[in-house]
N, C-alpha and C positions, 0 to 999 in steps of 0.2 A: 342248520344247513350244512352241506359240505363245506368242506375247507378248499380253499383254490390251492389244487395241488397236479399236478401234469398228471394225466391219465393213464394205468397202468396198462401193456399191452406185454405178451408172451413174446412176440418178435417184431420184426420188422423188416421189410424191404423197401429200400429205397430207388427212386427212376433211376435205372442205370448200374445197379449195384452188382458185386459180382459173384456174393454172396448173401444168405439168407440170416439176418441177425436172429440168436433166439437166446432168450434171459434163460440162464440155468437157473430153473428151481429147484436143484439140488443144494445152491448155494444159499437161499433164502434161509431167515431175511438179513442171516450175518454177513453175506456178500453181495454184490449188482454185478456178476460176471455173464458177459454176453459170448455165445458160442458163432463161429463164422459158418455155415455151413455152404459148401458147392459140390456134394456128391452125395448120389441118394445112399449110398452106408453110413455118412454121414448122419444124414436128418433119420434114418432107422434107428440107430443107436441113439440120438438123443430123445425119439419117442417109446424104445425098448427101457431106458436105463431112467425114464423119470423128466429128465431136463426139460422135456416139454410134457404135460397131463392136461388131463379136461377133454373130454371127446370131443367136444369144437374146437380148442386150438389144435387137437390131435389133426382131426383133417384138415386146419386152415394150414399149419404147418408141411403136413404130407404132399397139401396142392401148391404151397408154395414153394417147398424145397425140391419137389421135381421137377418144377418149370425150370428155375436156375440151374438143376443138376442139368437139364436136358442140352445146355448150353454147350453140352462137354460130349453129346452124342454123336457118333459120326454124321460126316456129309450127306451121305449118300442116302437117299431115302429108306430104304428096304435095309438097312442096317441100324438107322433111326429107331424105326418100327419095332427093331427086333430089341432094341435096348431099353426102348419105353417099353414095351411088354416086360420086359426081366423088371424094371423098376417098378411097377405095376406091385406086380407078385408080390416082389418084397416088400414093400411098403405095409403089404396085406398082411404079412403076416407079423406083424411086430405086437398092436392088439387088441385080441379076435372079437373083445366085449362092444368098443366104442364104435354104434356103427355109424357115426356122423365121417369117420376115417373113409370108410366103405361110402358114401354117398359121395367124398370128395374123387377119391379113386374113380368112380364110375362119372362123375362131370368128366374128369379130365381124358378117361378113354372116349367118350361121347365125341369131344369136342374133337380129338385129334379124328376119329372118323367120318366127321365131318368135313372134313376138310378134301374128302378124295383120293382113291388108291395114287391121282397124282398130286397129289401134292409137295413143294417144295420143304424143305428142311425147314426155311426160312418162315415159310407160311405155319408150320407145325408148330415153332418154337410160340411163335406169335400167337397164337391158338391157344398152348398149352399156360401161359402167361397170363392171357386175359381171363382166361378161363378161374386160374387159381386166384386172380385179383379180387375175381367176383364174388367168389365163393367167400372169401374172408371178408366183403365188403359187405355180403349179404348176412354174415354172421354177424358181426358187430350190428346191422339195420335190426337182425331180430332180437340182440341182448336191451333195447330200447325198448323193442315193442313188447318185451316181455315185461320189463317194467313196468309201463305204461297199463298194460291188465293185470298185472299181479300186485301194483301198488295199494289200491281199493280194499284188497281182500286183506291186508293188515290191521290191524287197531292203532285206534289215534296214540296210544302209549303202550309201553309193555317191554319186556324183553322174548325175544325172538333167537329160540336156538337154531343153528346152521351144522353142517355134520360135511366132514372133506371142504374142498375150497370150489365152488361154483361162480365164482367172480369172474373178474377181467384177464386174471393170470389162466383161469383154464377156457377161453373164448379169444375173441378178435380183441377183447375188450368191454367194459362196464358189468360184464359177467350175466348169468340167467338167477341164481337165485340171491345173490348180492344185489344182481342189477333192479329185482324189485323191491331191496332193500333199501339202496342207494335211490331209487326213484320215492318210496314215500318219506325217505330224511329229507329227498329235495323238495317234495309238498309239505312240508311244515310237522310229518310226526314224530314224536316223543319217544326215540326209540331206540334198546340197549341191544347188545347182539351175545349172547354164548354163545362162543366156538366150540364144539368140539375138537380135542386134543385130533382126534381121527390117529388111533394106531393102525398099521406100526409104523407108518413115514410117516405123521404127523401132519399131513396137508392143512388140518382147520390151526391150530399151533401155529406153527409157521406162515405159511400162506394166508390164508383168511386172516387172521389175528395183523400182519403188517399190510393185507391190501385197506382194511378196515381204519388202522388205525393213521394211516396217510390220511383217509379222507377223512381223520375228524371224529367218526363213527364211534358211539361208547362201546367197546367191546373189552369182553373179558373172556379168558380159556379157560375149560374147564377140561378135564378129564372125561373118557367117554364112559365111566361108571357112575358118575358124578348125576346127570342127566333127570333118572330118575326121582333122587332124593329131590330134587330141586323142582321137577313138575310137581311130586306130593305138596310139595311147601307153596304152591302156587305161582312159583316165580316165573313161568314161561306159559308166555299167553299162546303164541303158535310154536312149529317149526317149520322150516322151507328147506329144499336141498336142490342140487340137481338130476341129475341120468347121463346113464350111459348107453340106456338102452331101454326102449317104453315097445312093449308086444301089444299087439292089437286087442287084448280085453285089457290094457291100461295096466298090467302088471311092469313093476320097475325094478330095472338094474341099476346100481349103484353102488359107489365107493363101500367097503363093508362094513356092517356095523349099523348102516340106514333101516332093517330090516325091524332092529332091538330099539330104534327110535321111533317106527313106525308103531311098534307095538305099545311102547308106553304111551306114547299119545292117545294111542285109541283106550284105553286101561281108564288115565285121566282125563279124557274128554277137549284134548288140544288138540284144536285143525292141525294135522300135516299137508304141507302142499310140497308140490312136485313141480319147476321149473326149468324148462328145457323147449328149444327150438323145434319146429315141426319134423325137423331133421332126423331128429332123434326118435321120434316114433317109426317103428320097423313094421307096418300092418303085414310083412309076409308073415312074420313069425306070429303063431296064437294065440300062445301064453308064455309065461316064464322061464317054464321046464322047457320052454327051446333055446333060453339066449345061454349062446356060449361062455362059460365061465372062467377066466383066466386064472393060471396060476402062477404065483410068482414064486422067487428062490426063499428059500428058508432063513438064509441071513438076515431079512430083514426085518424078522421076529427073532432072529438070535441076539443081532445086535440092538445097539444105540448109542448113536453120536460116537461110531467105531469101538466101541467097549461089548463084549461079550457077555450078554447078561440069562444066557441060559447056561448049564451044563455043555461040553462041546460035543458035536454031533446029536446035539436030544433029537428026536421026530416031533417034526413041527409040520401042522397045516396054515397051507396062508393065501387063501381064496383072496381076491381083490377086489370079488365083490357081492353081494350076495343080493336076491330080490324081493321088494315088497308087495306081496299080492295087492292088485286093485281096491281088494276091500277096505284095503288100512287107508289109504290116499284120501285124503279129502277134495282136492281137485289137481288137476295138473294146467296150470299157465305155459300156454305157447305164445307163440309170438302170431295165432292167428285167432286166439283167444283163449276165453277161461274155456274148459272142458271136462265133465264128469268121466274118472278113468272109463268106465262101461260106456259112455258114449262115443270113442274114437272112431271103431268104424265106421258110423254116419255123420260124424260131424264132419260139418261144410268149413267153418269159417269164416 
């Protein structure tokens, strides 16, 4: 069973608060430094530079750090307006992959147009607030529900590899592909976890490896070349991951390197499953080859732990994420049920 240990959460805002708390996970899991944020360059930067990851906390964070930046908008309506737009924008572009960011951005535009070309400032702020409360509340209601159907789909014992970190640090909390791990530890099964190291930031290392080892959970890190040798040897009964982005025939974005775990599963004959909130599936886009792919700076395959470990200036590529066609997937758990990738477009729920 778990261990009674306080519940891991990416930020926090409190009634009243005048800033948006948010855990650097830059710092993990050698430090617990909390960022203050009350201006949307603020909460940009920390979704641009890392501090905040996981395409659900990306937009529980984005809906809550504008509410509070909003605090700081002029009076006057019509220059309100004009400033939630610029915030808007920017927020959009910090990144282009997670579109759960993009689903938060568009509540919070909904909500303030809701509200009426007349509306007060005061009514707007109140709007944009409740609006990003929900959003983060409704996140956390489906990292449970994702549990809840993804639990079943495990084996009564085994070891179960994870790739990047999909838990509670990259959601509202209790996580989507952690959370249906953490829910069959809490029904009684027998169950070890290989992390993936996830280069070159180390998310499953770091992240996954100490949200895991709080609760008690057996986990060990392993390297991401490592993987293979160990499905030949039988050691991993499934794998689970999450999304950053699910196209309407069920092909998946995610952290990089999911694409090489997808493949060896299918090679040795191990369900992979795909964990992620309804959120995350984008049915405008049709396949793969439309989700935009982020790049990131080269240092962060130059370095490690600030030591230079290539030649200086070598040509590096360093995509963030790449995608698993539909056919590798074994299923994808949402939080409105199990769902075959090729079934998305009609499934009800």
């Amino acid at each position: 069973m778990l261990r009674a240990v306080d519940r891991v959460s990416p930020f926090a805002l409190h009634p009243g608060a005048s800033h948006l708390r948010v855990l650097d996970q830059r710092r993990l899991p050698g430090e617990e430094v909390w960022l203050a944020l009350d201006e949307v360059e603020g909460v940009a930067e920390a979704i641009e530079s890392l501090a905040v990851r996981g395409a659900p906390a990306i937009g529980c964070v984005a809906a809550l750090g504008l509410a509070v930046a909003a605090r700081g908008f002029p009076d006057e309506p019509a220059g309100f307006r004009v400033a939630l737009a610029s915030a808007l924008q920017r927020l959009a572009r910090t990144r282009p992959t997670a579109v759960n960011l993009f689903v938060a951005l568009d509540q919070l535009a909904a909500a303030a147009a809701a509200c009426g070309p007349d509306a007060s400032t005061t009514a707007l702020r109140a709007a944009l607030l409740e609006t990003a409360m929900r959003h983060a509340d409704d996140d956390l209601a489906s990292c449970h529900a994702i549990g809840r159907f993804g639990a079943p789909l495990l084996p009564d014992r085994g070891t179960i590899l994870t790739h990047c970190n999909a838990g509670a640090l990259a959601t509202a909390g209790y996580g989507t592909a952690l959370g249906v791990i953490r829910r069959a530890v809490e029904l009684g099964k027998q169950l070890r976890v290989f992390a993936d190291e996830t280069r070159p930031v180390l998310q499953g290392a770091r992240l996954t490896a100490w949200e895991l080892q709080r609760d008690g959970i057996d986990v060990t890190v392993i390297a991401d070349n490592m993987a293979g040798a160990l499905m030949a040897k039988g050691e991993i009964a499934a794998a689970i991951v999450g999304a950053d982005r699910i196209a309407r025939n069920g092909d998946v974005a995610n952290k990089i390197g999911t694409y090489t775990v997808a493949v060896l599963c299918r090679h040795h004959g191990i369900p992979f499953y795909v964990a992620a909130p309804w959120t995350t599936i984008d049915r405008a886009i049709a396949s793969g080859a439309d989700i935009p792919i982020e790049d990131r700076g080269a240092d962060e395959v130059r370095t490690h732990g600030g030591r230079l470990m290539t030649p200086v200036d070598i040509a590096v590529r360093n995509p963030a994420f790449d995608v698993t066609p539909a056919a590798l997937v074994t299923a994808i758990i949402t939080d409105r049920g199990v769902v075959a990738p090729g079934d998305i477009a009609t499934f009800a729920g």
